[in-house]
Gaussian input, Z-matrix of N, CA and C with variables (Angstrom, degrees):
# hf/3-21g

backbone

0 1
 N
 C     1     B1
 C     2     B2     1     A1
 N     3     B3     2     A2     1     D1
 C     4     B4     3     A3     2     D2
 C     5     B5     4     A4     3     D3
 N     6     B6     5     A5     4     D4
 C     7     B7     6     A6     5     D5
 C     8     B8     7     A7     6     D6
 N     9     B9     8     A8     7     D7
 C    10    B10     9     A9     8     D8
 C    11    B11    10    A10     9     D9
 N    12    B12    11    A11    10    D10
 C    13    B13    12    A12    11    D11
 C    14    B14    13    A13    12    D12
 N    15    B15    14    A14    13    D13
 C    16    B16    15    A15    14    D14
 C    17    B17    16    A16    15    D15
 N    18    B18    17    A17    16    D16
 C    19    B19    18    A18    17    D17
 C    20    B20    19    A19    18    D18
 N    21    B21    20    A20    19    D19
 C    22    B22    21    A21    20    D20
 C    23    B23    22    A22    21    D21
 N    24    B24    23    A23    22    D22
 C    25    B25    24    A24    23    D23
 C    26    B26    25    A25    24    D24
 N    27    B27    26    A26    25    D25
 C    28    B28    27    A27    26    D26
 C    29    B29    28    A28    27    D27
 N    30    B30    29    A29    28    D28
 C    31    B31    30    A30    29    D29
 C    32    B32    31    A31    30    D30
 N    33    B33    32    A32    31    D31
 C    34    B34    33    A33    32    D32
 C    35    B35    34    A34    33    D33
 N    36    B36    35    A35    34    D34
 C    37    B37    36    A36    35    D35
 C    38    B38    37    A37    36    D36
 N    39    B39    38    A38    37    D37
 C    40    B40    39    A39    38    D38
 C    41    B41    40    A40    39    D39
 N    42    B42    41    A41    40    D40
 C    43    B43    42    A42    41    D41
 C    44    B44    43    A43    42    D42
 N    45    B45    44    A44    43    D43
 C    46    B46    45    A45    44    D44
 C    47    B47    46    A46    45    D45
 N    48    B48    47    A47    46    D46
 C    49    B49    48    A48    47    D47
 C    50    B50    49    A49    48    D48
 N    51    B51    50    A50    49    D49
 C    52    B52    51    A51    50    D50
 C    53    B53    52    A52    51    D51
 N    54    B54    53    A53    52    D52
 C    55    B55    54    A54    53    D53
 C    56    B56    55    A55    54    D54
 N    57    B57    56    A56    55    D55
 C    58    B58    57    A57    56    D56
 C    59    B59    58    A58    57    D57
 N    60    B60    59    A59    58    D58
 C    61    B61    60    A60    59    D59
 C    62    B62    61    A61    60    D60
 N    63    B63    62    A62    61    D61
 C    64    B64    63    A63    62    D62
 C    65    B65    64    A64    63    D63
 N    66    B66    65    A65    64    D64
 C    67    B67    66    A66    65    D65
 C    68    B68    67    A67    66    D66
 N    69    B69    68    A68    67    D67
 C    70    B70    69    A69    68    D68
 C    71    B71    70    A70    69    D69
 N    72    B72    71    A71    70    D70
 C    73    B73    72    A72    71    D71
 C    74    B74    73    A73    72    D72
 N    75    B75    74    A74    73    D73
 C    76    B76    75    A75    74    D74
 C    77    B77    76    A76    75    D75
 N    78    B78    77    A77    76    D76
 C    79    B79    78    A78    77    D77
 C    80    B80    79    A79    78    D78
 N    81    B81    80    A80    79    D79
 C    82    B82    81    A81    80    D80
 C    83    B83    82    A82    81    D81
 N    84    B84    83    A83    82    D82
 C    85    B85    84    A84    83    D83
 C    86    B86    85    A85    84    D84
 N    87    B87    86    A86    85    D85
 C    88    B88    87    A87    86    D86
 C    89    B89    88    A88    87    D87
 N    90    B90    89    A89    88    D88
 C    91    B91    90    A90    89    D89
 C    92    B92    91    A91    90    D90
 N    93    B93    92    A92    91    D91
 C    94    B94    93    A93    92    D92
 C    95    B95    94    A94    93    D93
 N    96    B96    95    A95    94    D94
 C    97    B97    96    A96    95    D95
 C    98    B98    97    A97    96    D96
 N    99    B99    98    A98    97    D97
 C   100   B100    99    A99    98    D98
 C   101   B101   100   A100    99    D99
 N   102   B102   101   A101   100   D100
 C   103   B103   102   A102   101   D101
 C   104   B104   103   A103   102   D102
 N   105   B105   104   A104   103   D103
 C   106   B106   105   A105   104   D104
 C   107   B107   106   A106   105   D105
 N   108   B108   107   A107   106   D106
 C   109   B109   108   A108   107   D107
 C   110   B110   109   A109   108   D108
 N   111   B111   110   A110   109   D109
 C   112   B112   111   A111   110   D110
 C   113   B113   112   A112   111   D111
 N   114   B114   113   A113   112   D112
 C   115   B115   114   A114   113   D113
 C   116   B116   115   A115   114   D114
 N   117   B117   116   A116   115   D115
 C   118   B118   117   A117   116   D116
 C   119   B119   118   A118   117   D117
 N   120   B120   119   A119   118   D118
 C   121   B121   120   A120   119   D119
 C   122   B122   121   A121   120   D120
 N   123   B123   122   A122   121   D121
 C   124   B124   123   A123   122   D122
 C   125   B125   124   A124   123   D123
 N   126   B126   125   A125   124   D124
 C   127   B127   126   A126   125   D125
 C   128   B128   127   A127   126   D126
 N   129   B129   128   A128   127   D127
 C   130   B130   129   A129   128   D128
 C   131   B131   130   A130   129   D129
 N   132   B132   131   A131   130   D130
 C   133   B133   132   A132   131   D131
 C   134   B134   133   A133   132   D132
 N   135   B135   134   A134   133   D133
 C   136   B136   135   A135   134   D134
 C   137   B137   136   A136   135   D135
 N   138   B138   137   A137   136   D136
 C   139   B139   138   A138   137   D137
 C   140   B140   139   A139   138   D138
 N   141   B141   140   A140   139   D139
 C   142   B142   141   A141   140   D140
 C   143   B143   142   A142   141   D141
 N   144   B144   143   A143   142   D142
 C   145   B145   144   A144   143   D143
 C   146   B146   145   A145   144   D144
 N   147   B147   146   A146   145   D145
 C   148   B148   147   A147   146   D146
 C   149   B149   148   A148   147   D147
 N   150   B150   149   A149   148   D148
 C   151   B151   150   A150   149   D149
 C   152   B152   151   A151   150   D150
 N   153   B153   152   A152   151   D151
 C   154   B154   153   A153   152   D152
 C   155   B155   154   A154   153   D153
 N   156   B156   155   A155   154   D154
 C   157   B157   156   A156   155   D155
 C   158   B158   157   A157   156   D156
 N   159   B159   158   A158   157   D157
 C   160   B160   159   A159   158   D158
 C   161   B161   160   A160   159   D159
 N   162   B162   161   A161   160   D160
 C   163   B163   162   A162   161   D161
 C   164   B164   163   A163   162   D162
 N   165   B165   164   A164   163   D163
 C   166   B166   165   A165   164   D164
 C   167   B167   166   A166   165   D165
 N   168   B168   167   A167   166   D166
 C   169   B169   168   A168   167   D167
 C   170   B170   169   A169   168   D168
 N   171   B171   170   A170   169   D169
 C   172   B172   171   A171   170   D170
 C   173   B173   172   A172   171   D171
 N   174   B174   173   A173   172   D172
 C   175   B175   174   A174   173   D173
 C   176   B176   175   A175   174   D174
 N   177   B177   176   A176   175   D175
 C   178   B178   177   A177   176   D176
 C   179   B179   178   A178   177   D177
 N   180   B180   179   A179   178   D178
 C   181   B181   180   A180   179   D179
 C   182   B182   181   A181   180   D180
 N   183   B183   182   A182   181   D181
 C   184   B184   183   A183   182   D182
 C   185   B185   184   A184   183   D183
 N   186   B186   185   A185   184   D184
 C   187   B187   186   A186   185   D185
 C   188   B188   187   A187   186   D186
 N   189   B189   188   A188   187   D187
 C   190   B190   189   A189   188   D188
 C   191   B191   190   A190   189   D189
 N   192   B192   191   A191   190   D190
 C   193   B193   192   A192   191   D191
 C   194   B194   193   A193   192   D192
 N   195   B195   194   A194   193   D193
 C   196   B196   195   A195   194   D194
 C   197   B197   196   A196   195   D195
 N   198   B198   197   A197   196   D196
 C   199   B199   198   A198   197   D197
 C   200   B200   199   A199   198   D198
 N   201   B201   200   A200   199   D199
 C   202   B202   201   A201   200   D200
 C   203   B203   202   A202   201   D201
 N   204   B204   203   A203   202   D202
 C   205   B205   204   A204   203   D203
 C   206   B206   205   A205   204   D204
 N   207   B207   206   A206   205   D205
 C   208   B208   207   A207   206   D206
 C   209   B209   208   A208   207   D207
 N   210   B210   209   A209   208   D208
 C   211   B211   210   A210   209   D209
 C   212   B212   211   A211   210   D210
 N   213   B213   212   A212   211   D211
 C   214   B214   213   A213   212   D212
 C   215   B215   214   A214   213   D213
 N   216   B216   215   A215   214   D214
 C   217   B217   216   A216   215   D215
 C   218   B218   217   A217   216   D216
 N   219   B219   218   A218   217   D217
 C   220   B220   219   A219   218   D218
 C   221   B221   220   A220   219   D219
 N   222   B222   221   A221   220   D220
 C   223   B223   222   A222   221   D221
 C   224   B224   223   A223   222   D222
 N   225   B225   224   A224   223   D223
 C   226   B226   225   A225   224   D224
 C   227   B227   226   A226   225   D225
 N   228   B228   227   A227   226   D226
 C   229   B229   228   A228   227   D227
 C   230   B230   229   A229   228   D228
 N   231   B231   230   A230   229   D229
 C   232   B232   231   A231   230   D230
 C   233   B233   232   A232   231   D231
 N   234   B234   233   A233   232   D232
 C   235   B235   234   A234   233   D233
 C   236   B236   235   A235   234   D234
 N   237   B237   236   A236   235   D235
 C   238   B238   237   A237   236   D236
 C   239   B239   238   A238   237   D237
 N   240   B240   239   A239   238   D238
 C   241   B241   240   A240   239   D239
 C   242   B242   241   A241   240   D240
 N   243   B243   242   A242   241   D241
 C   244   B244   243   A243   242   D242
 C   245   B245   244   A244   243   D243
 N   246   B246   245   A245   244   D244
 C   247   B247   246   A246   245   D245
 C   248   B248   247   A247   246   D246
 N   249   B249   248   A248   247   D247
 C   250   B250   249   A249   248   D248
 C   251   B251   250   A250   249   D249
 N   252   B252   251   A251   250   D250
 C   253   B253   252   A252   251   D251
 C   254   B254   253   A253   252   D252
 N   255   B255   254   A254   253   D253
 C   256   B256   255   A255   254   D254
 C   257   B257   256   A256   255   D255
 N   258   B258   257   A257   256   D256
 C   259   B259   258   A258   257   D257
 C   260   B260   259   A259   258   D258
 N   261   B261   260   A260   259   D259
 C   262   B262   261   A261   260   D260
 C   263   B263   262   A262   261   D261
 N   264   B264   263   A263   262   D262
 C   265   B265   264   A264   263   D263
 C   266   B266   265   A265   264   D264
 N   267   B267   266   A266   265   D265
 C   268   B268   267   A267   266   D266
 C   269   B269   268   A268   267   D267
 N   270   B270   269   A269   268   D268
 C   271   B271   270   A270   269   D269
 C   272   B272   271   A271   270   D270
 N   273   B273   272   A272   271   D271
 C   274   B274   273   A273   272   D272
 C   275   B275   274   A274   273   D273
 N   276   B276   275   A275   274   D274
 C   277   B277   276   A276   275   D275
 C   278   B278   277   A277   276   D276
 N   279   B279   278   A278   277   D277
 C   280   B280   279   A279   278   D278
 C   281   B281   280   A280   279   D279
 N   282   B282   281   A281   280   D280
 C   283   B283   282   A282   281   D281
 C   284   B284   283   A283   282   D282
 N   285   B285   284   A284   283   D283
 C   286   B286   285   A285   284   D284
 C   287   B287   286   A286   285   D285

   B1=1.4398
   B2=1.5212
   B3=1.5230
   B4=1.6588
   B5=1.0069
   B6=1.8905
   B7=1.6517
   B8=1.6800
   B9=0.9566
   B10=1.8215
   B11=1.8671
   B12=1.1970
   B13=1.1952
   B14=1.1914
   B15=1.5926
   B16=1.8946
   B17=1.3820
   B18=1.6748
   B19=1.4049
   B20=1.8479
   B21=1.5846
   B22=1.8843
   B23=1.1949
   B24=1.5348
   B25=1.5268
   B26=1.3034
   B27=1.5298
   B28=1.3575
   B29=1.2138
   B30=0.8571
   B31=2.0951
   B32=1.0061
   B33=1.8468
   B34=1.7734
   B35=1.1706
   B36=1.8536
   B37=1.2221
   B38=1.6217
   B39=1.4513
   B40=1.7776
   B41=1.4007
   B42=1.5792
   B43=1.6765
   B44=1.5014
   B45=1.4701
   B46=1.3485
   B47=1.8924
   B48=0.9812
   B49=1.6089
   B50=2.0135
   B51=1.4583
   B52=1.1961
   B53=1.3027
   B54=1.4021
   B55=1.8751
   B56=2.2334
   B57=1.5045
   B58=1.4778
   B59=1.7099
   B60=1.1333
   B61=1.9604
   B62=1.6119
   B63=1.9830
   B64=1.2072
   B65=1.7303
   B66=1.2676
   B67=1.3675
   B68=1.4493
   B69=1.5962
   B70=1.0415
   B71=1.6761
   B72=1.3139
   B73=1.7687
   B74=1.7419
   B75=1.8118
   B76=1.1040
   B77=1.5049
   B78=1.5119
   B79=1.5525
   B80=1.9267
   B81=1.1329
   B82=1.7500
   B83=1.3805
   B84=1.7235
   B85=1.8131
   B86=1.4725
   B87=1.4812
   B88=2.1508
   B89=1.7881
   B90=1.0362
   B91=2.2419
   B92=1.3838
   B93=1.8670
   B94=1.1881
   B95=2.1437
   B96=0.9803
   B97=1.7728
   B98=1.6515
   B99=1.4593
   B100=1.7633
   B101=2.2183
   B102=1.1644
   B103=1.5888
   B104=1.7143
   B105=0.6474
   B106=1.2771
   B107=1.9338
   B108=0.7883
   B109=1.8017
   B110=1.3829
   B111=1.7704
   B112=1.8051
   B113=1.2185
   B114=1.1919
   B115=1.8731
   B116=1.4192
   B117=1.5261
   B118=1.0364
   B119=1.5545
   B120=1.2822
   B121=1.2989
   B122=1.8217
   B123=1.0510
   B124=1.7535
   B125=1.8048
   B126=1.0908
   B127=1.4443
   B128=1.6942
   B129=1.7423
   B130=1.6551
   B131=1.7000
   B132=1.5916
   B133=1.1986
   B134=1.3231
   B135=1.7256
   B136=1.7517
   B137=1.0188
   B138=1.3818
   B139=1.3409
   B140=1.5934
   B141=1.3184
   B142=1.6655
   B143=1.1184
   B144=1.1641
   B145=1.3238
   B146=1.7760
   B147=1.2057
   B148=1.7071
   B149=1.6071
   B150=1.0682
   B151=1.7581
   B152=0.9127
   B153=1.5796
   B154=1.3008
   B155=1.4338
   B156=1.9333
   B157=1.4063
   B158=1.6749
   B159=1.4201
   B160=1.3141
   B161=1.5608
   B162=1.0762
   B163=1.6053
   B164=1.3654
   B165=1.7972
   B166=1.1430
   B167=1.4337
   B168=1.4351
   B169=1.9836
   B170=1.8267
   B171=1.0604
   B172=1.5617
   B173=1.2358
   B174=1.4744
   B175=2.0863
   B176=1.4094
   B177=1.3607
   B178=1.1411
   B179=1.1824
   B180=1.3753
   B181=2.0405
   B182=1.4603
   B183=1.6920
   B184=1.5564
   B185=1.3985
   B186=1.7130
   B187=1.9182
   B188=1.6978
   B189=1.2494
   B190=1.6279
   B191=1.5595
   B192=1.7838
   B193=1.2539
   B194=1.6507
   B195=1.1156
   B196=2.1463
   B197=1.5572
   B198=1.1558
   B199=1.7628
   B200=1.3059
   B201=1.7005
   B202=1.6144
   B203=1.1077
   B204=1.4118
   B205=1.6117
   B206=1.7309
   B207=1.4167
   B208=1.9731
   B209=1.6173
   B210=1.7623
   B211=1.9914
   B212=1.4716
   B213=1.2159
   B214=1.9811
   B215=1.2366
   B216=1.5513
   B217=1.1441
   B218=1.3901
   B219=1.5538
   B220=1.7312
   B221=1.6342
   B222=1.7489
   B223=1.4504
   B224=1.8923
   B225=1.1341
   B226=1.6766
   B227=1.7036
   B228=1.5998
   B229=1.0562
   B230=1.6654
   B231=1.0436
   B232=1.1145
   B233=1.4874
   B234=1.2137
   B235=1.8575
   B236=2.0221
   B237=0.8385
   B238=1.3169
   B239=1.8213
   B240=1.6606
   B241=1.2237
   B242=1.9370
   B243=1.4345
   B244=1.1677
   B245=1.8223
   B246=1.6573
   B247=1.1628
   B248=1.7350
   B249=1.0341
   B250=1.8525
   B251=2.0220
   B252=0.6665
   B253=1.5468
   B254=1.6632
   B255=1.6589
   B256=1.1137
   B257=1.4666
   B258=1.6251
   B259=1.4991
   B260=1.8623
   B261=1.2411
   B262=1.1723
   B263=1.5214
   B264=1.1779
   B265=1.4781
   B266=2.1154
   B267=1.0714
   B268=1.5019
   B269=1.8522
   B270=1.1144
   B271=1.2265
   B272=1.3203
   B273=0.8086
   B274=1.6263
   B275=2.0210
   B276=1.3519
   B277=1.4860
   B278=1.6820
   B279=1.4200
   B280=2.0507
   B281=1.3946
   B282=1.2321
   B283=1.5255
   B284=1.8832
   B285=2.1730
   B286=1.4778
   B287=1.5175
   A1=110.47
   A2=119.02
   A3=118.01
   A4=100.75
   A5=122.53
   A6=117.42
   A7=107.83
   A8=105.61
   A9=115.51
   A10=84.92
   A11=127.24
   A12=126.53
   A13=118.58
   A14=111.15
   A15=120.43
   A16=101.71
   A17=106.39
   A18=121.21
   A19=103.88
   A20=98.75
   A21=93.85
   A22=104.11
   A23=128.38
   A24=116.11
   A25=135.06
   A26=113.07
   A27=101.35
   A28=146.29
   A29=104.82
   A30=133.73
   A31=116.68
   A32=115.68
   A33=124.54
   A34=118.99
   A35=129.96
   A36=146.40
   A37=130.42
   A38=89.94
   A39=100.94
   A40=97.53
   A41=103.52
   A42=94.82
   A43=109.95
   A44=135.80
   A45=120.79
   A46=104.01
   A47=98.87
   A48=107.82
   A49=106.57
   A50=105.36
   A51=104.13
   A52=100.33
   A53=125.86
   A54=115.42
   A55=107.00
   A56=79.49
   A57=104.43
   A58=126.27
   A59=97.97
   A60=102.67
   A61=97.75
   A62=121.74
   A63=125.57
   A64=111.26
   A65=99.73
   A66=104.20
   A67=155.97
   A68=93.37
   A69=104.31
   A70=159.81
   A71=91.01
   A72=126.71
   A73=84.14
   A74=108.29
   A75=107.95
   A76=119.00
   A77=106.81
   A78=110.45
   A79=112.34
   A80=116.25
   A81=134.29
   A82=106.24
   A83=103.14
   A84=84.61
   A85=108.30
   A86=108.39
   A87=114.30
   A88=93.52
   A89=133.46
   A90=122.59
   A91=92.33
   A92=100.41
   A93=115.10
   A94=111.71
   A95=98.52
   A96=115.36
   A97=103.01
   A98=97.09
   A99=100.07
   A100=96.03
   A101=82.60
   A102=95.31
   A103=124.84
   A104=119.21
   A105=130.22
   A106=112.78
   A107=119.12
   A108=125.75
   A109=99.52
   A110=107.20
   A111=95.82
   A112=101.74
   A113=118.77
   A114=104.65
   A115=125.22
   A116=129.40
   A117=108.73
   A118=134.96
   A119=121.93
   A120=124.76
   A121=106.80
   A122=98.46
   A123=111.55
   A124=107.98
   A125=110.93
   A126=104.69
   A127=100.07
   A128=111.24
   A129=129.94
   A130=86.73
   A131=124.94
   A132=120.08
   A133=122.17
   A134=113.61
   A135=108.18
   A136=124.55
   A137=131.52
   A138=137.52
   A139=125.22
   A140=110.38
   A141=119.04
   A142=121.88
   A143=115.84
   A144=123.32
   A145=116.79
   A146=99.35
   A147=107.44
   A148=103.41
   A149=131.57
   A150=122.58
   A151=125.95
   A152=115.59
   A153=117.44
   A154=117.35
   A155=107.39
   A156=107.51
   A157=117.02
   A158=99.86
   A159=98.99
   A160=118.03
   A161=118.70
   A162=137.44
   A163=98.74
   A164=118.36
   A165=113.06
   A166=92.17
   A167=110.42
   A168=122.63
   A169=91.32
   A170=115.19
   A171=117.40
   A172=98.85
   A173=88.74
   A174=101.57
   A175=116.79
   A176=122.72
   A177=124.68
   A178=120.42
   A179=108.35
   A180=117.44
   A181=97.22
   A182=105.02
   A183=100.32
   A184=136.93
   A185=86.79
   A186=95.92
   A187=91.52
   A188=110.08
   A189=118.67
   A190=97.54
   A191=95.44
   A192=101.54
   A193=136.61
   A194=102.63
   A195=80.82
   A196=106.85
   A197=123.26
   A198=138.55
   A199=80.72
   A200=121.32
   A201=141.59
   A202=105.42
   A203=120.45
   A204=116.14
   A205=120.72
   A206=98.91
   A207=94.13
   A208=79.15
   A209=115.93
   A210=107.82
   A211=91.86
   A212=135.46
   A213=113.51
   A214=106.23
   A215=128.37
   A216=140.62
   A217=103.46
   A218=104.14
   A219=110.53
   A220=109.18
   A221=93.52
   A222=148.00
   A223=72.89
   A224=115.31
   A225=105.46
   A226=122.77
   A227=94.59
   A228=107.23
   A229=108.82
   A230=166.44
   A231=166.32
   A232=114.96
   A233=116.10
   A234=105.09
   A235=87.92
   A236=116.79
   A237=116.04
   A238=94.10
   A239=102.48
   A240=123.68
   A241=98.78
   A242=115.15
   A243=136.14
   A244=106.88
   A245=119.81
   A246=121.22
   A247=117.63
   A248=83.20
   A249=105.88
   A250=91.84
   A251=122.17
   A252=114.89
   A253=129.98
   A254=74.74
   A255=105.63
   A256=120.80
   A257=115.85
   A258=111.80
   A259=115.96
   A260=112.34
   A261=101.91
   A262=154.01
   A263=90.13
   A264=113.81
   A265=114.06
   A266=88.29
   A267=93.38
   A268=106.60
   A269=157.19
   A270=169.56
   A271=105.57
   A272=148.15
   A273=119.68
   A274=113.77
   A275=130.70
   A276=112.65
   A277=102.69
   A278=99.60
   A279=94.48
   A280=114.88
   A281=129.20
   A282=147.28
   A283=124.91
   A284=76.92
   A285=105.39
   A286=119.04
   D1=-41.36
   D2=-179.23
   D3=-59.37
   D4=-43.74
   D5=-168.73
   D6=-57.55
   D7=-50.09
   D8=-159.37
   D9=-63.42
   D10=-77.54
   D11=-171.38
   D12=-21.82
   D13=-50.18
   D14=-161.85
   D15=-65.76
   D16=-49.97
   D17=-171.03
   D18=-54.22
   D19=-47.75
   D20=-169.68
   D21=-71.90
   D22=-42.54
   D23=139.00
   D24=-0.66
   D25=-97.48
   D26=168.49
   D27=-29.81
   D28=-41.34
   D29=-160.40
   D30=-101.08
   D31=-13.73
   D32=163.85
   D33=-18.67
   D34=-45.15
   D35=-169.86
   D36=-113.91
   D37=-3.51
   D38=-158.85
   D39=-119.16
   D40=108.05
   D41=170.25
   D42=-90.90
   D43=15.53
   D44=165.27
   D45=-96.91
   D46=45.37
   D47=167.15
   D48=-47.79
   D49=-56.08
   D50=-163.51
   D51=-85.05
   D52=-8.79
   D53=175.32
   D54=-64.74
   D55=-43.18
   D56=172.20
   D57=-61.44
   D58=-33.69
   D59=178.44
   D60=-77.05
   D61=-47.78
   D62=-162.02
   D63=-72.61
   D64=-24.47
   D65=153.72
   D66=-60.45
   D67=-47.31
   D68=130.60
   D69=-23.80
   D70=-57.45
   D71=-179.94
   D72=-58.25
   D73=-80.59
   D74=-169.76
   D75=-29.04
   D76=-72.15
   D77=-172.72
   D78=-33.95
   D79=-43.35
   D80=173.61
   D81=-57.05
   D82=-41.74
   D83=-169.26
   D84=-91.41
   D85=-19.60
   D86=160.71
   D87=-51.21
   D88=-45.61
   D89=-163.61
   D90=-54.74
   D91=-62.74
   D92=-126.44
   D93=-83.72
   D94=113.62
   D95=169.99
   D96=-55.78
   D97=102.06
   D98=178.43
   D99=-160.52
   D100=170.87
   D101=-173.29
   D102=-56.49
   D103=27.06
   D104=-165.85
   D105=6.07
   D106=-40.22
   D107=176.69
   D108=-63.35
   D109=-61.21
   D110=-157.68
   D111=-97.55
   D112=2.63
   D113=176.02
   D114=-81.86
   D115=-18.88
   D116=154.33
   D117=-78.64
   D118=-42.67
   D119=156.49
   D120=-29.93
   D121=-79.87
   D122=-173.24
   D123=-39.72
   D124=-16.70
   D125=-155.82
   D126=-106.39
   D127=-37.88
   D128=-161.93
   D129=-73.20
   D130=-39.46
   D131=-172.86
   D132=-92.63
   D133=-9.21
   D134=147.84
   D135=-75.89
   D136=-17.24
   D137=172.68
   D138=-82.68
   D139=-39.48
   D140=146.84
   D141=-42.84
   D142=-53.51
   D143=175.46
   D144=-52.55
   D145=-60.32
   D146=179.95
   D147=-65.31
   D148=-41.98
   D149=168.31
   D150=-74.82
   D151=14.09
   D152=172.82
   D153=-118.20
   D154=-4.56
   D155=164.29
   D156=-71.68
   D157=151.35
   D158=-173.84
   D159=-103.07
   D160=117.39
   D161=-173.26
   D162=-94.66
   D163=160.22
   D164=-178.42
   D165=178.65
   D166=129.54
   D167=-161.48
   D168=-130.13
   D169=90.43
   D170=160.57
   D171=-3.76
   D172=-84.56
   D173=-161.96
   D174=-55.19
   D175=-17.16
   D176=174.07
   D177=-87.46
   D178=-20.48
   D179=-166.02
   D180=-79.80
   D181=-34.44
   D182=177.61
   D183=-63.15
   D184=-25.72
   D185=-155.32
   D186=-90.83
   D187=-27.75
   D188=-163.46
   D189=-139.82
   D190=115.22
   D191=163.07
   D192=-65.08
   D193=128.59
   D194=168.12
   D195=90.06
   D196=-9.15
   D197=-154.56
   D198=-77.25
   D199=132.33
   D200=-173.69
   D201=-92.28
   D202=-51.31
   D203=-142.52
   D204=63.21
   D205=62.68
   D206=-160.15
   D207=-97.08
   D208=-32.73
   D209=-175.45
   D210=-59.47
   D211=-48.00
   D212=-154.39
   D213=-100.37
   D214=3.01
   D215=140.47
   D216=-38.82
   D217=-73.67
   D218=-171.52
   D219=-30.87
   D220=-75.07
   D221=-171.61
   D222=-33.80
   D223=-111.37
   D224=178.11
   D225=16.51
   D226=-92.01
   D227=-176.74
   D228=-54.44
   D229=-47.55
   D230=149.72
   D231=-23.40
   D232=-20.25
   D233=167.50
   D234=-124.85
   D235=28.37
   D236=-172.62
   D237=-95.18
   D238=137.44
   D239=-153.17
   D240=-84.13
   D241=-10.39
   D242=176.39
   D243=-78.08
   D244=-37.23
   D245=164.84
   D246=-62.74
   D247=-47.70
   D248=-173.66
   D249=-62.71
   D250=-61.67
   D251=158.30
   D252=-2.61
   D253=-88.10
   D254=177.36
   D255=-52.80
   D256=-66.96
   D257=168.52
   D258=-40.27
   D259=-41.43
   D260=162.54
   D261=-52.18
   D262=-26.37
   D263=165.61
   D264=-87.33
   D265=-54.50
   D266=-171.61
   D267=-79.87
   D268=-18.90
   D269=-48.61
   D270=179.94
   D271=75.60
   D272=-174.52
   D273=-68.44
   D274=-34.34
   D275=154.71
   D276=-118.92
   D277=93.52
   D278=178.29
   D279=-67.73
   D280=3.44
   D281=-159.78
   D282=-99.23
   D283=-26.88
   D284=-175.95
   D285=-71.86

């Protein structure tokens, strides 16, 4: 909940949110020691996957039309035992 907040926080005003997240990504994937061939493939189709499950909050469907849930989508996938997998495989120290 602090994460989602800070982020809707931030971004109240800024529609290059996503120039800013993909930037991000980059700077992470310059640290991070991982497979370079299968990690993007492997990674664009765990993440498709998780934005393509469908979430759905009564109280929310009412107040806000169309509202995704694409942050606890993320938020999901990010302690999701399918990531933890994955870094394992693709990772060279996932431990690090």
């Amino acid at each position: 909940m602090v994460l989602a907040t800070c982020i809707a926080t931030a971004y109240k005003n800024d529609s290059n949110s996503a120039k800013d997240a993909g930037s991000s990504a980059s700077a992470l994937r310059d640290w991070t020691e991982y497979d370079l061939n299968a990690a993007p493939d492997a990674i664009n189709a765990l993440v498709n996957h998780y934005l393509s499950l469908d979430y759905h909050n009564p109280l929310a469907d009412a107040e806000i039309a169309g509202v995704r849930f694409d942050l606890l989508k993320c938020l999901d996938l990010y302690h999701s035992q399918a990531l933890s997998a994955l870094a394992g495989r693709l990772v060279s120290a996932p431990r690090r």
